[in-house]
C-alpha positions in Angstrom: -22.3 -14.0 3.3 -20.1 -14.2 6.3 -16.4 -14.7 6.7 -15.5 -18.5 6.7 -13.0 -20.3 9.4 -11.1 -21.5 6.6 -10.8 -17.2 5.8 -10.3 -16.7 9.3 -7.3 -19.3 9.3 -5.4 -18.4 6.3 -5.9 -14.7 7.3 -4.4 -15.5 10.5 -1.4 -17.6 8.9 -0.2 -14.1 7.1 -0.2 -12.0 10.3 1.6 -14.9 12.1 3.8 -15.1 9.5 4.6 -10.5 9.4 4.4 -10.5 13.2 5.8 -13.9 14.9 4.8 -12.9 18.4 1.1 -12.9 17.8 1.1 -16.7 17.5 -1.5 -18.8 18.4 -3.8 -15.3 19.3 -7.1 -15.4 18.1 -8.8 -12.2 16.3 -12.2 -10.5 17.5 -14.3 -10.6 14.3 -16.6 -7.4 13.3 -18.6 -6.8 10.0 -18.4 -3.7 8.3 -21.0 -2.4 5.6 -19.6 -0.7 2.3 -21.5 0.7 -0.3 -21.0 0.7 -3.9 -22.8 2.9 -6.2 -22.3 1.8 -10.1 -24.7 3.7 -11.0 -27.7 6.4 -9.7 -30.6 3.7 -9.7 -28.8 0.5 -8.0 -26.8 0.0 -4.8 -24.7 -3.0 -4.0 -24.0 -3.9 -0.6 -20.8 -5.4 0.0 -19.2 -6.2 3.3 -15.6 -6.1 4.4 -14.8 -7.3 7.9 -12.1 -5.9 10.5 -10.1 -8.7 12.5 -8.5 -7.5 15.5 -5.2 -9.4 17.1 -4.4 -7.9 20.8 -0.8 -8.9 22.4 1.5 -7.7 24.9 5.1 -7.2 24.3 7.7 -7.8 26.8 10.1 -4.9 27.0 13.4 -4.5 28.8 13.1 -3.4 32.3 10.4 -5.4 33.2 7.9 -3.6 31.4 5.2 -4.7 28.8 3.6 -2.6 25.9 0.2 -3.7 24.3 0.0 -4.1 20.5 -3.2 -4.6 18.0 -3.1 -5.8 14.9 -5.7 -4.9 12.5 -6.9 -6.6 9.3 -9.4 -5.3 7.0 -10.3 -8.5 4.5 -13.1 -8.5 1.7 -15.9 -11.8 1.8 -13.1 -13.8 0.3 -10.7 -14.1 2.6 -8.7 -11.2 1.0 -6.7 -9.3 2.9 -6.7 -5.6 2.4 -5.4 -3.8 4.6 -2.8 -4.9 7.8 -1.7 -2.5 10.4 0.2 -2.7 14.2 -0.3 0.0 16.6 2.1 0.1 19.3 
């Protein structure tokens, strides 16, 4: 199963919405496996996937900083986990 663009858009919506400037920036898109052991005789594979925003802030002086945006969401569309490095 792979991450829909109906995920992709609603994920993007929420980091629009927490960080304004990243408007209209489209993510890079990379699965990542997990593995869940319920018990010693079975493995289930699931996947998570890690969207990645990149942007450039304007600072005073002229200057610019880059900033990444990183957003690890399940097959659903769920977001887990949302981080900004600066």
């Amino acid at each position: 199963m792979s991450l829909s663009s109906g995920n992709v858009k609603s994920i993007s919506v929420s980091v629009y919405k927490k960080f304004p400037e990243f408007k209209g920036v489209l993510p890079s898109i990379s699965k990542q496996s997990t593995t869940n052991i319920k018990d010693s005789s079975k493995r289930d594979h699931t996947y998570r996937y890690l969207l990645t925003y990149k942007g450039v802030a304007s600072l005073p002086g002229g200057h610019t900083m880059h900033k990444i945006v990183r957003v690890v969401a399940n097959n659903n569309g769920k977001v887990l986990k949302m981080t900004l490095s600066k």
